[in-house]
C-alpha positions in Angstrom: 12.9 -10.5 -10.0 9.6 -10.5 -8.4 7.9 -7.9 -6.2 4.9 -9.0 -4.3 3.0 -5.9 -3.1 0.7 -7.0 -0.4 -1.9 -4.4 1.1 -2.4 -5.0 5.0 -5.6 -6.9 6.3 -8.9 -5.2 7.4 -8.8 -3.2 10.3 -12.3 -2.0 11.9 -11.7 0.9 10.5 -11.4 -0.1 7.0 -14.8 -1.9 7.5 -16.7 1.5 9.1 -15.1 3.5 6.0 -13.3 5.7 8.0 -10.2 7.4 6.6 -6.9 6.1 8.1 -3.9 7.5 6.9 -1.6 7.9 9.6 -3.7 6.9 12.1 -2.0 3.4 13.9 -4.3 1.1 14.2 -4.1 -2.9 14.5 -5.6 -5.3 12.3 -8.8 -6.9 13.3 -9.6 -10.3 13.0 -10.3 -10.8 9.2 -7.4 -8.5 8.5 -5.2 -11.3 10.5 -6.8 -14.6 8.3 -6.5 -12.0 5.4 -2.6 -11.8 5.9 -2.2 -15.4 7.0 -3.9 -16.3 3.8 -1.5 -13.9 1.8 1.9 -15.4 3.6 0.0 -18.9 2.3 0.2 -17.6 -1.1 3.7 -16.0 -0.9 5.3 -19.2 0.9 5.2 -20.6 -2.7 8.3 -17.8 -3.7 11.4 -18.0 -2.9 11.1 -14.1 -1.7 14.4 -13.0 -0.1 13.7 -9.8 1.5 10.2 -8.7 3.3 9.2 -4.4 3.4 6.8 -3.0 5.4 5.2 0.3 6.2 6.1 1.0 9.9 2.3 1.6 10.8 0.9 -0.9 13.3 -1.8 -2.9 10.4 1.2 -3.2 7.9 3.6 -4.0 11.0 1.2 -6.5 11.7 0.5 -8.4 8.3 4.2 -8.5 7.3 5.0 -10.3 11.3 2.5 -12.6 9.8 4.1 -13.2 6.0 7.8 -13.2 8.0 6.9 -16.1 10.7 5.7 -18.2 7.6 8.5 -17.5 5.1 11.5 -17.3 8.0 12.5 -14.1 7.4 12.8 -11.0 8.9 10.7 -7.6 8.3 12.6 -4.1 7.1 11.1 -1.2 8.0 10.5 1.3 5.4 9.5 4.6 6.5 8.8 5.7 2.8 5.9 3.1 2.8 3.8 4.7 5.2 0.3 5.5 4.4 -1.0 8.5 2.5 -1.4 11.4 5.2 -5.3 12.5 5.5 -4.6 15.0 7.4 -8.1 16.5 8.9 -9.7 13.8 7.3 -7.7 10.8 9.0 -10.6 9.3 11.4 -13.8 10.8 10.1 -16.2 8.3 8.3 -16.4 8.8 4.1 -20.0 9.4 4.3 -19.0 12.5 7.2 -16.2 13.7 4.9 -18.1 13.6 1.8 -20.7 16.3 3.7 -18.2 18.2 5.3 -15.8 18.6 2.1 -18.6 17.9 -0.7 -16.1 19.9 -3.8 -13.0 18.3 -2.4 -14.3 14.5 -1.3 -15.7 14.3 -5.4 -12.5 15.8 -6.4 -10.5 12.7 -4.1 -12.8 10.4 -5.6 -13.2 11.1 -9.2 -9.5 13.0 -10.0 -7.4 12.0 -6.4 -4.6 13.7 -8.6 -5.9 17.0 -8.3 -6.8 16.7 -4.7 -5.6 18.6 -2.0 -6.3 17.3 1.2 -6.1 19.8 4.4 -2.9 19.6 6.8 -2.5 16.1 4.5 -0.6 14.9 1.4 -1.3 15.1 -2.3 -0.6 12.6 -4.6 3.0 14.1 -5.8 4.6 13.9 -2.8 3.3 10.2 -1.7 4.9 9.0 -5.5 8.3 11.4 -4.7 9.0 9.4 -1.7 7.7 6.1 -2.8 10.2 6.5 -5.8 12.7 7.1 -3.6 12.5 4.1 -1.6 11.9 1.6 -4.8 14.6 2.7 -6.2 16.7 1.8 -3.2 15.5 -1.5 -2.9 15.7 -2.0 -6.6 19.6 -0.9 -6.0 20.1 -4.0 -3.8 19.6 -6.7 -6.6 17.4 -9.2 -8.2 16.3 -11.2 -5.2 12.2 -11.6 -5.1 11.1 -9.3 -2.7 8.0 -8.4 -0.7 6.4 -5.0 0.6 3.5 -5.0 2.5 2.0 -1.2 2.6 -1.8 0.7 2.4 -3.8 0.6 -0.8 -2.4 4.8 -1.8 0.7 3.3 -1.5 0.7 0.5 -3.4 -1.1 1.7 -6.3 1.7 4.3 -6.9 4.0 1.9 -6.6 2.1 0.4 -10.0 1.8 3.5 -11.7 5.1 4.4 -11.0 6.1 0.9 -12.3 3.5 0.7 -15.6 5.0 4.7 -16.2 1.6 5.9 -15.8 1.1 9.6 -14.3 -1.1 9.9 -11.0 -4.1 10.1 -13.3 -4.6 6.6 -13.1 -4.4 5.9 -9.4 -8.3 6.0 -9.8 -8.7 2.7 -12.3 -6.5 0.7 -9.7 -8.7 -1.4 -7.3 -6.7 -2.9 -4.3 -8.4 -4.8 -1.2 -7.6 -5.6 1.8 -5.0 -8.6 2.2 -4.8 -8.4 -2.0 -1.4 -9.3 -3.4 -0.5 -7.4 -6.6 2.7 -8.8 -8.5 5.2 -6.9 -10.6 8.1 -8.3 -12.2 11.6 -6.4 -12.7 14.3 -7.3 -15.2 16.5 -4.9 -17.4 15.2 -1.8 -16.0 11.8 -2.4 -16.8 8.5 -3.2 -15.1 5.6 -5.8 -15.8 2.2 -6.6 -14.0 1.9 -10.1 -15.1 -1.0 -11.2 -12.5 -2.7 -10.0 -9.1 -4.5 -12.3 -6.8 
């Protein structure tokens, strides 16, 4: 079994450097060739069953994966993006004045970060978890999730059994597919494109 973990196209956010999180915003129009490019990719698989975050840009790049492969989108609540809390709309450059100790803690050990009226890095791999291991309950069928880079690079330390530690050394773009394959109980990352 395959799972294709695709990270949503740009939005104009992502290209100012603002912090999303929860914030709903639509992709723009790279983030739309971005995901058309990615269903390309993925119409070579014979993927089964298609995951998505329920926020707008993810909503967005999955409808785009779904009308290429024929299939239909689940929404996964679990999938939703980190929560920023206070920082969700401020540029990176604002947040790094404004939070100087927490922004290099974020950025150098996200582990150990606590973000105000947001998440920490626990709870997004507690419910994240939760939700692969329902999916991985439903059988060996290729599958798809399209989700926000947090997200996704849980889902690969939680798959490679690495701690939160390593969230850091995983680099994820915009309209990136990552690949893990399942069998026996066990995890591998054989390629990313």
């Amino acid at each position: 079994m395959k799972i294709f973990l695709v990270r949503h196209g740009q939005t104009d956010l992502n290209e100012k450097g603002v912090f999303r999180g929860r914030l709903d915003v639509p992709l723009n129009e790279r983030g739309k060739e971005q995901a058309l490019a990615a269903a390309e990719k993925l119409s070579a698989y014979n993927i089964k069953k298609l995951y998505s975050s329920p926020l707008k840009r993810a909503v967005e790049t999955a409808g785009i994966i779904a009308d290429k492969l024929n299939i239909k989108t689940i929404i996964e609540e679990d999938f939703t993006d980190f929560d920023f809390g206070k920082w969700q709309g401020i540029p990176e450059e604002e947040i790094s004045k404004l939070y100087p100790d927490l922004y290099m803690r974020w950025m150098n050990e996200p582990q150990k970060a606590e973000i105000p009226n947001g998440e920490n890095l626990d709870l997004v791999r507690s419910r994240v978890s939760k939700a692969l291991d329902r999916i991985l309950d439903q059988g060996g069928e290729n599958i798809a999730i399209v989700s926000h880079r947090v997200i996704i690079k849980i889902i690969i330390c939680i798959a490679l059994l690495l701690d939160n530690s390593y969230f850091g050394w995983i680099k994820i773009d915009t309209g990136e597919i990552s690949v893990l394959e399942y069998e026996n109980g066990l995890f591998t990352l054989p390629f990313s494109y």
